[in-house]
N, C-alpha and C positions, 0 to 999 in steps of 0.2 A: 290553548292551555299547555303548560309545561308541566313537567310531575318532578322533583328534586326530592332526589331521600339522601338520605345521608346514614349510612349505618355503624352506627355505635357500639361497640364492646369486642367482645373475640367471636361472634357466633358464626354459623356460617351462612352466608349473605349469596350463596349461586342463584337462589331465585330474584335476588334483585340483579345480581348482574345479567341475570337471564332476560328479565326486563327492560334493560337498560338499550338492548340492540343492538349495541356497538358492534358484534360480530354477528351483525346480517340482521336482516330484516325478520322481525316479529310477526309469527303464524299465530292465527286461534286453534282451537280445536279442530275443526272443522279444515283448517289447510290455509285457511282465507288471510294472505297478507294484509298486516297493521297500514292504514293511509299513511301514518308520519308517524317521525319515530318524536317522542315526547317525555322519554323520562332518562333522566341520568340520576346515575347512581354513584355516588362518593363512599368508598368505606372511609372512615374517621378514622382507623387505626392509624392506615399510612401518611396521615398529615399528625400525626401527635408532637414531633421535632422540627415540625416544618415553622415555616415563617404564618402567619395568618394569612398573611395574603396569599399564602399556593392555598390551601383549599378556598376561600372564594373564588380563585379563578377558575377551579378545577368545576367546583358546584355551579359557577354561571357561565361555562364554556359553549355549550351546548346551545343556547337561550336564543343568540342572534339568529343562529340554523333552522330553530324551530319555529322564530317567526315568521323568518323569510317562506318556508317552506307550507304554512299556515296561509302563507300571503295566497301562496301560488295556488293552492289547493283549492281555493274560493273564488281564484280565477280575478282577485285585484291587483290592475298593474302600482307598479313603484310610486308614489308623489314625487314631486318634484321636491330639490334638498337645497334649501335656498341658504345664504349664508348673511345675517342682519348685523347692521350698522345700528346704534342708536337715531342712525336719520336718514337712512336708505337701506333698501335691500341689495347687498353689495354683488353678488350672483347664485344663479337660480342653475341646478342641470339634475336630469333625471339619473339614479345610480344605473 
């Protein structure tokens, strides 16, 4: 699972960026580090003059990391990344 907020308006957003992890790994209560970090955090102000496409990239940056890291955590290795032809599988290599 991924968690994607995106925060709208002027208010202030430190507990989502707190959230978010980017600067170090997420504690509970108790002390107990987060298994994987799973939520990014976009404020919406800073994209308001931007192009569309900087905040999608900005909001699904994180995504690739966290499945890879999901992978690992469950302990399944990579599948194989094979490349198709409409009439052959043209090649096959694990990443």
């Amino acid at each position: 699972m991924s968690i994607i907020i995106v925060g709208v308006g002027e208010a202030d957003f430190k507990a989502m960026e707190f959230l978010d992890g980017d600067n170090g790994v997420l504690k509970s209560l108790t002390g107990e580090p987060a298994a994987r970090d799973i939520v990014q955090f976009v404020p919406f102000r800073q994209f308001k003059n931007a192009p569309r496409e900087a905040l999608s990239q900005m909001v699904l940056a994180e995504v690739p990391k966290q499945l890879v890291s999901y992978y690992k955590w469950q302990g399944w290795p990579p599948r194989a990344v094979c490349t198709h032809s409409p009439l052959h599988t043209v090649g096959c290599s694990v990443p």
